[in-house]
N, C-alpha and C positions, 0 to 999 in steps of 0.2 A: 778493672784495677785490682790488682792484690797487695796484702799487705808490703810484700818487701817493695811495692812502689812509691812507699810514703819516703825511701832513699832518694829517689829522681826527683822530688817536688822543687820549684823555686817562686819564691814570694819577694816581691817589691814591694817594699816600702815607702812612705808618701814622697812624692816629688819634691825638689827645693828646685825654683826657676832662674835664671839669671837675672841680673837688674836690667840687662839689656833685653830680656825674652828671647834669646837667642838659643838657649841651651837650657838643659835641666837636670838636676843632681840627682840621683835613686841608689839608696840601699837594695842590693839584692842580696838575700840571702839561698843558699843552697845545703840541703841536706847533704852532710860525710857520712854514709851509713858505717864504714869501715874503722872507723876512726870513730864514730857514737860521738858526732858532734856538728853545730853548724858551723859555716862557711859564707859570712857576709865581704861584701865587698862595697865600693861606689863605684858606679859605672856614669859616664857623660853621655848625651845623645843631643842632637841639635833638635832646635824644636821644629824646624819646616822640613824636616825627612832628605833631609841633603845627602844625611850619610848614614851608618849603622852606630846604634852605641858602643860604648869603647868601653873595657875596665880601666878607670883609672887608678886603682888600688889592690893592693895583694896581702896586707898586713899578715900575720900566721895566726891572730889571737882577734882578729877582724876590725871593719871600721863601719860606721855606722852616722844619724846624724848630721849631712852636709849641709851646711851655712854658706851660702855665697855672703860676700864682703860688697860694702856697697858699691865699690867699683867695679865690683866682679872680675875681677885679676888674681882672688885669692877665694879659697874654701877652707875651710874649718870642718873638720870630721873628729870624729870621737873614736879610739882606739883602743880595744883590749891591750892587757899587759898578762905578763907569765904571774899564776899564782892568783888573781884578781886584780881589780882598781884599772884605772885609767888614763891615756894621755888624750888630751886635747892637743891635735895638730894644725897648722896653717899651710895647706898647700898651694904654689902657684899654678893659675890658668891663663895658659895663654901668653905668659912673659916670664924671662928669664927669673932664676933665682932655685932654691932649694927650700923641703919642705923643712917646717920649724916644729919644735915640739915645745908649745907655749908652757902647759904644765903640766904637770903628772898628779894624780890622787889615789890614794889606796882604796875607792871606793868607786863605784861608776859614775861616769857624766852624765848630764841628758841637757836638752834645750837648749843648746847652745846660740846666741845671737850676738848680732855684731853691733858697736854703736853706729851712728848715724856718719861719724865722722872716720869709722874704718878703723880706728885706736886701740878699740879694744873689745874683751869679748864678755858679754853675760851667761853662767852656765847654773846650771845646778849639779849637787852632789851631795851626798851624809857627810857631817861634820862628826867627826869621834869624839865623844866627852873623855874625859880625864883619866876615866880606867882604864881604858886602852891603852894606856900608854904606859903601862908592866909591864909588855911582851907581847908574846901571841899563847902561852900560857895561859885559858882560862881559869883553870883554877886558882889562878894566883891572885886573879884579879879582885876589884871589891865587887861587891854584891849590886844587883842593879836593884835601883829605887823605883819604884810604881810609884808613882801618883796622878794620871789621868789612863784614862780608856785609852784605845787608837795604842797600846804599847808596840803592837807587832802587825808585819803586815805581810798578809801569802806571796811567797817569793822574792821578799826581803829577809824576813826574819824578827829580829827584832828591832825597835827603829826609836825608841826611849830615849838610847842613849846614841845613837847616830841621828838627829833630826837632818831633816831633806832641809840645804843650804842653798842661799844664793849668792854665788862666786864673781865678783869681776876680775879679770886678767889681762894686763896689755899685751896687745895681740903680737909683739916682737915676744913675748916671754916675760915671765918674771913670776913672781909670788904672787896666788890668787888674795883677794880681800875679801872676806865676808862682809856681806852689807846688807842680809836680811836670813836672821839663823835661829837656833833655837830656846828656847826649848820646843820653839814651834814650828809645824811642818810648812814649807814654801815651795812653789813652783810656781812657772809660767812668768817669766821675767820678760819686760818686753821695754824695749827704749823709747822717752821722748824725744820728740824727733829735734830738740835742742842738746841731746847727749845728757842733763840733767841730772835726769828719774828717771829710774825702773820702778812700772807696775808689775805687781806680785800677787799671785792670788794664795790666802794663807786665814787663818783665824787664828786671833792671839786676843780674842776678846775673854773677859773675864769666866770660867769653867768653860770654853773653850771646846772641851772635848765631849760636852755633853750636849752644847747648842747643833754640833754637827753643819754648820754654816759657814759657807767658804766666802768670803770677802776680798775686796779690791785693796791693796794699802798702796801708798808711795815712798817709795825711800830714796834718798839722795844717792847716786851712783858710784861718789868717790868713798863711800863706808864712814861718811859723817858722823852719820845717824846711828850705826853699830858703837864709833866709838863713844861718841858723848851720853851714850843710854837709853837715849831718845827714841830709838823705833822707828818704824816703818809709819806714814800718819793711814790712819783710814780715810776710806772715798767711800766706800759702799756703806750708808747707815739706815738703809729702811731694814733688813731685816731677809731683801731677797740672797737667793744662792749663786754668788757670781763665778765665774770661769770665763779662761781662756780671754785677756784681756788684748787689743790691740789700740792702738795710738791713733789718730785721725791726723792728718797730713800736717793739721796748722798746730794741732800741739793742744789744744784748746778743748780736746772731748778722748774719750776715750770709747770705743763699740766692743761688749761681751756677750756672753750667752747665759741669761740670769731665768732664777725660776721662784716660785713664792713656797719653798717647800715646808715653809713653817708653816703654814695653814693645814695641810695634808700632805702627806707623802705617799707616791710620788705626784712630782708636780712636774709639766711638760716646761724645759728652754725658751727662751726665745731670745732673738735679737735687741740688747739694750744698748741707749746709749749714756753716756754718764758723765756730767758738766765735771771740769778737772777742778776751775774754781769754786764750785756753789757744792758739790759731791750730788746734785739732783741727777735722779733718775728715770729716763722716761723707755718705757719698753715698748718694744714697737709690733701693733699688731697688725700682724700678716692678714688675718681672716682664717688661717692655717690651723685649727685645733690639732697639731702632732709637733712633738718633740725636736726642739733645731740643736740638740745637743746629742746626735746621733753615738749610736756604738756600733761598727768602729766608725771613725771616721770625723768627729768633733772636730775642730781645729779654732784658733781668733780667727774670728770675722776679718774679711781682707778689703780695707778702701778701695772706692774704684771712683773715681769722680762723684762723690755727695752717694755712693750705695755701699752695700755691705755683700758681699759675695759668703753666701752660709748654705750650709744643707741641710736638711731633714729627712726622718725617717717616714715614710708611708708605706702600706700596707705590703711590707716586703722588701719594698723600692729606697734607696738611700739618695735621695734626690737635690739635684746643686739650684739655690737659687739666687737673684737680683736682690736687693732688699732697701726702699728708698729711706737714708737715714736720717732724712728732714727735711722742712717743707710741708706744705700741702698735701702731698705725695707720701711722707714719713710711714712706711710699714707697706706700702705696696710691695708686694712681691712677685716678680716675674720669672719662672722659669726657666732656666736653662739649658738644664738637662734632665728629664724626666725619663720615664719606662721602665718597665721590668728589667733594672741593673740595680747594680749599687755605686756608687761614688763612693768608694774605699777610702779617698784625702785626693785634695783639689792645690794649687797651688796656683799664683798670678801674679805675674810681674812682666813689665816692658810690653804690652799688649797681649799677650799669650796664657792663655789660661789652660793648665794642664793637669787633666784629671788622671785619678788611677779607678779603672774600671774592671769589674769584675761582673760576669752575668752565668746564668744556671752551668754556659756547656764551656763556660771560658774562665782560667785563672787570672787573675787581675793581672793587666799589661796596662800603659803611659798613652793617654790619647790627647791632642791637643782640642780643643773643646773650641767651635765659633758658632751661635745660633743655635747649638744643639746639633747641631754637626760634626762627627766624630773623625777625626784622623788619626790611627795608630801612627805611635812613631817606634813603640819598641814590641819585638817577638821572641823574649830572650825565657816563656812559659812554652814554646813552640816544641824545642824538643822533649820536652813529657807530653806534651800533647801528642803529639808523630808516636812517641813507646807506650803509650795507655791508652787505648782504642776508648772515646769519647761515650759513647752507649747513647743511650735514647735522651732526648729534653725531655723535662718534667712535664707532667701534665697539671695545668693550675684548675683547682674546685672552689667554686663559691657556695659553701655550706650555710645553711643557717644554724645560727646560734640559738639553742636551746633557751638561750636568756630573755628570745624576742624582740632583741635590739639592731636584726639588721644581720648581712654573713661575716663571720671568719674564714679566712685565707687559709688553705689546703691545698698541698702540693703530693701528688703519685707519679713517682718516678718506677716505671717496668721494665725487669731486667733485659738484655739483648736474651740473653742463651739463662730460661728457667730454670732453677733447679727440679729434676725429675722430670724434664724432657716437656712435653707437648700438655702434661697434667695440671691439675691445680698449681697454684702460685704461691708457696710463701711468703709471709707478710710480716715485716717488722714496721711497728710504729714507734716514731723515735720524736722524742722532746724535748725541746730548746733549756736550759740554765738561764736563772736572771731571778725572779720570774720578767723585771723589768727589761726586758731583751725581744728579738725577734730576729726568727728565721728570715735572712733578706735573700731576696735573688740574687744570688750568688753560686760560685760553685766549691762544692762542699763535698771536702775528699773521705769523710765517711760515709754518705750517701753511696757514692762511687761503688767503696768498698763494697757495701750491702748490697746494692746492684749486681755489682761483678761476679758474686757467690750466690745468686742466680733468687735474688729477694726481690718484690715491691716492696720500695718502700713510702712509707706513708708519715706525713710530717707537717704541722699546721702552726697556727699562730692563735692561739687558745686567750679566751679574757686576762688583763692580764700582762700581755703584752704591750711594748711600746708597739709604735706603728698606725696605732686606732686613737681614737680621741681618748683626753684626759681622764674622762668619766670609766673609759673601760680599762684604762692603765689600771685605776684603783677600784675596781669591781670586784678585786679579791682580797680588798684590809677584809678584818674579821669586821663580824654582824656585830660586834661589842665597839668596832671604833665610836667617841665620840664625834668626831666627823666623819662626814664621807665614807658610811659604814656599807661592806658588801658582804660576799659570802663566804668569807677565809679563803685561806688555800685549800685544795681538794673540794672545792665546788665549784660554781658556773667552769670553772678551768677544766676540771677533771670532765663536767661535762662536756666542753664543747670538744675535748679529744676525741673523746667517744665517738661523740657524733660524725669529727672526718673519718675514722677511720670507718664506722658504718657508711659513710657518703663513697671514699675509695671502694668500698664490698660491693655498695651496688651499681655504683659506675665502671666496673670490672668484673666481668663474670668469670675471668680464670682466676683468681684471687679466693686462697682458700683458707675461709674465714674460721674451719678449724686447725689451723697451722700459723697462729698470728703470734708476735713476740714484741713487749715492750722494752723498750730501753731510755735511759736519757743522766744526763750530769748533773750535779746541783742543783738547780731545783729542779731541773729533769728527771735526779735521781729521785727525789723527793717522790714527786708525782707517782713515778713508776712504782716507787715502792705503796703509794697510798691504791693507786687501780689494781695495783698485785692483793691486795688486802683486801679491797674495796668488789673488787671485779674479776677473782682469780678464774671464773667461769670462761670469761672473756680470754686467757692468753692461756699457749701451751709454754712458755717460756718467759723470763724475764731478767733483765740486766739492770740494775741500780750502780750508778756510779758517780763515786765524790759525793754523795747524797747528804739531804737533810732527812734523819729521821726522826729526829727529837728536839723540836724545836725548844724547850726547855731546858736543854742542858747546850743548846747551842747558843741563847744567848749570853749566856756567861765564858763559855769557851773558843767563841770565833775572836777572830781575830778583829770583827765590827761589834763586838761586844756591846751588847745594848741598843744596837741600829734595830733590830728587828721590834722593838715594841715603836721604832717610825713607820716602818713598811708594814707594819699588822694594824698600825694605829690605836695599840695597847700594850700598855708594860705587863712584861713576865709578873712581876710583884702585883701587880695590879689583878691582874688575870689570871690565874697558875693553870685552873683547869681550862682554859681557850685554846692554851699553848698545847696541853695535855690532847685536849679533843682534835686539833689539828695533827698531831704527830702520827705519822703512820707508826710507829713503836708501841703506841697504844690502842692500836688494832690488829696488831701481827700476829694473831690468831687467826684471824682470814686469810692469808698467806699462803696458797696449798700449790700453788703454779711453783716451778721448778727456778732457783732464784740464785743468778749470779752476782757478787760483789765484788767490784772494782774498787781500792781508794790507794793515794797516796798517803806516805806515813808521814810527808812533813807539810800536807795541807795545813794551812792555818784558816783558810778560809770555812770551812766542813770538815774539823777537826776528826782524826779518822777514829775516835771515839763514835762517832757516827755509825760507822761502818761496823765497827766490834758491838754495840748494843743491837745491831740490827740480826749479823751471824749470831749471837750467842741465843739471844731469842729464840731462834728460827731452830737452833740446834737442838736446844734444849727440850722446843716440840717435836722433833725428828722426820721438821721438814726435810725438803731434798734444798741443800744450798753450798754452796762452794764463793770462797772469799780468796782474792788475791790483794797483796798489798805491795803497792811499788819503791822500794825505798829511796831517798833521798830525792821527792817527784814534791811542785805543788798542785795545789790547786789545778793550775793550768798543763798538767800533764800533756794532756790528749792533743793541744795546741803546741805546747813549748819544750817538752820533757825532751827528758834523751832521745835519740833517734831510737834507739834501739827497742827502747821500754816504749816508745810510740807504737814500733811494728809488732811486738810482743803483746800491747794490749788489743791491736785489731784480730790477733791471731786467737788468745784467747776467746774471746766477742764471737768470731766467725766458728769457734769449733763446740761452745756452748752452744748457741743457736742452732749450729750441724745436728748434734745430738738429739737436738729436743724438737726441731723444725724439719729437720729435713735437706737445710741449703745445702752448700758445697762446703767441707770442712778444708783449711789449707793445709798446706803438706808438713809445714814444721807448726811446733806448738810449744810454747814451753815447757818442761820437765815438772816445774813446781817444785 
């Protein structure tokens, strides 16, 4: 793979199934290299392989989003507009009539769901407060008001004065109705199945923005409750972190994915269920100590006769299971689909359960799933696969942990055609962002890349990560947490890197352990800049991107402002020099390895203030370092950014490491 093939990529989107299980809705997006832009669509495909999927859509500014209506004659898809904002459209399937474009918002949709009686539709979207409404002249406008945390959010922007809305809309058309809005943030709107209430998952509890705890409310559907003042009522009051709420057939219960993360942060999901009338909460345990509130891949829990159909993440694997919601049997969980894949998003209706899977040498395609029994029904990643020569599967390592609790997951991927012919091997070792995240078996087109410019690469799941029991998720708050204290960031973590990447050195003798380069994003970048500091002995190169490096001026400047004294399980104020001692900024005098800098300028999440304390440091000693900044990119660049500025930053990435490693540099590079 080389850079300019991140143009050819195509990514599917979760499935929506018909009510009949007949057929199934998917967003496919496609890179416009030409154009520096995506190209989503919705495509139909039956679900027993009768026939090939079809586009049913061509929108120019895209659609995304499909909702089958419960007769499933009709679909709801969400549509860009010229300039920004969005229409919600009603298309028919399957019977006569024309599409409708229910409403329009100067803001994008998301969630769209239908009532029970087909009537109407439940969306979310930003409502604009009152200053917006001068123009489009900022400067005209009045000044925005701070007064809670959470003001801004990476690849929104600001969102104070836009709060995330819940819309209802009669699905013939007409003027949405707010019926659960702001000043507080809402999503995940889901209908009883009397048409009634929508659950909402939102916190409008008193300071709010400093509990950090997402709860269940109920609001009346018709915008009762918006108009007479009254509010959305709460359901969830013990204290746990609820998401992703779904209904239970009789109306009578509602099943989430709750976690206790008031006690310590982080705290693993699981499958709850939650009395509609009494608001009691009983969580159901599996036996499972890992996370059933996967990334990607979370979704409500889906009824299936008295079970919950949910997934979790394990040790790489994103895995779909049974889950008995009551009864004797309550928290059994059986299996579905298991093995080194990932469950990307599951969907289930009319007997048919249809996963999107994704595995090391495969980009995620639509299988219909019985027993664990896989049937592809779509091949629409096939021709990138046919133009990108696939290269070698990963090699997976059970390394032990440094910690003595047992191995970390390590994956060495070898390139087909090495760089420098039949000789040693260069070696980049690359690290996941979160730190609450995990490398899944999946297929992962910068791997690819490194591969294809003739690297091993080597890539783990370090303490730390989800995927491993709860205890090792939080094995990296600081040794200062009042609970559940481990050994900050840049400990147990930093070591168990170390250690795959010594486990690939000696599990591969062509692998030349003086020609290694780190890399990683957020808290990858983190990392990499703390082992560059830490271990510069250890790499002939390294790459920091989107990085944490000062975790002291990041709690005040991210855009989760103030999250990080939950995830450290110590406040800044509290702590100053913890924060201090964990910052790789205050050891960048170890820093002597040659140090690339990646950041976008309108990250909100790793303000690229990050990025500039790290260069000016490094300059100032007259290390060797070179800093690129991508404008108008966030957070999620390397995932979502421009096409362009995507292929532009593997290009840079591949001709640093050329320089200093030895790989294959590509033929174009940016000017700078």
């Amino acid at each position: 793979m080389q850079p300019s093939d991140i143009g050819r990529l195509v990514t599917l989107g979760a499935p929506a199934v018909s009510p009949d299980g007949t057929a199934v809705a998917v967003a496919v997006r496609r890179v416009d290299l030409g154009a520096n832009r995506y190209r989503t669509a919705i495509w139909l495909t039956p679900t027993d392989g009768s026939g090939p999927p079809r586009r049913l859509t061509g929108s120019e500014h895209g659609d995304s989003a499909p909702a089958w209506s419960p007769d499933g004659t009709r679909l709801a898809v969400v549509t860009g507009r010229e300039g920004g904002g969005a229409q919600l459209r009603v298309l028919p399937i399957g019977v006569p009539g024309e599409p409708v474009v229910v409403c329009e918002r100067p803001e994008a949709i998301s969630e769209p769901v239908w009532s029970p009686d087909g009537t109407r539709i439940a969306f979310v979207s930003r409502e604009r407060a009152a200053r917006w409404s001068t123009g489009d002249d900022d400067r005209a406008r009045e000044p925005r008001r701070i007064d809670r945390l959470l003001s801004r959010l990476d690849g929104e922007g600001w969102i104070i004065d836009r709060p995330s809305t819940v819309f209802v809309v009669d699905a013939g058309g007409g003027d949405p109705v707010a019926v659960a809005g702001g000043p507080y943030e809402h999503s995940s709107p889901a209908w009883s199945p009397d048409g009634r209430t929508l659950a909402v998952v939102a916190d409008r509890e008193p300071d709010w923005d400093l509990d950090e705890t997402a709860r269940i409310y109920l609001v009346d559907a018709t915008g009762a409750d918006a108009a007479d003042g009254g509010g959305p009522r709460l359901l969830t009051r013990t204290g746990r972190h609820h998401t992703h709420p779904s209904w239970a057939p009789d109306g009578t219960r509602l099943a989430t994915l709750a976690s206790d993360d008031h006690l310590a942060f982080p705290a693993h999901a699981s499958p709850a269920v939650v009395d509609v009338a009494t608001g009691r909460e009983d969580v159901l345990e599996t036996g499972i100590d890992r996370t059933w509130r996967p990334y990607p891949g979370a979704r409500p829990p889906i009824w299936d006769d008295g079970h919950l159909l949910v997934s979790c993440e394990d040790r790489g694997g994103i895995h779909l299971y049974r889950v008995a919601a009551d009864g004797p049997d309550a928290g059994t969980a059986r299996p579905l689909l298991t093995g080194e894949r990932a469950v990307s998003a599951y969907d289930r209706a009319g007997g048919s359960t249809v996963v999107l899977v994704t595995d090391h040498d495969h980009l995620g395609e639509l299988h219909v799933t019985d027993e664990g029994v896989l049937r592809r029904i779509t091949a629409l990643t096939e021709p990138f696969h046919r133009s990108v020569p696939g290269g070698r599967t990963p090699v997976r390592l059970a390394v032990p942990s440094p910690a003595g609790d047992g191995d970390i997951d390590a994956w060495v991927l070898l390139p087909d055609e090495p760089a420098g012919g039949d000789g040693p091997v260069p070696v980049l070792l690359s690290i996941h962002g979160g730190p609450m995240a995990q490398y899944t078996d999946a297929w992962f087109d910068e791997f690819r890349l490194w591969a294809g410019a003739g690297y091993a690469v080597v890539w783990c799941n370090p303490h730390g990560s989800t995927g491993y029991t709860q205890d090792r998720v939080r094995a990296i708050r600081s040794p200062l947490a009042r609970t559940a204290p481990g050994t900050g960031w840049g400990g147990i973590d930093a070591d168990d890197v170390l250690a795959a990447l010594d486990a690939a050195l000696g599990a591969f003798d062509q692998l030349d352990r003086d020609r290694v380069g780190v890399l990683g994003g957020s808290y990858g970048g983190y990392l990499t800049s703390w082992l560059a500091a830490h271990h510069s002995d250890r790499f002939a190169a390294a790459c920091s991107e989107r990085a944490v490096n000062n975790l002291e001026s990041l709690e005040w400047s991210s855009d989760v402002a103030g999250w990080f004294g939950h995830e450290l399980g110590r406040a800044l104020r509290d702590a100053p020099d913890e924060y201090r001692r964990m910052s790789p900024l205050h050891h960048v005098a170890g820093i002597e390895v040659p140090m690339l800098i990646l950041h976008s300028e309108d990250d909100l999440r790793c303000p690229v203030e990050q990025a500039d304390a790290l260069f000016v440091a490094l300059r100032l000693l007259g290390r060797p370092v070179e800093y690129w900044r991508f404008p108008e990119e966030s957070h999620r660049m390397s995932r979502d950014g421009a096409p362009r500025h995507r292929v532009q930053r593997a290009q840079i990435i591949l001709d640093f490491f050329g320089r200093h490693l030895g790989g294959r540099r590509p033929e174009q590079v940016p000017a700078g």
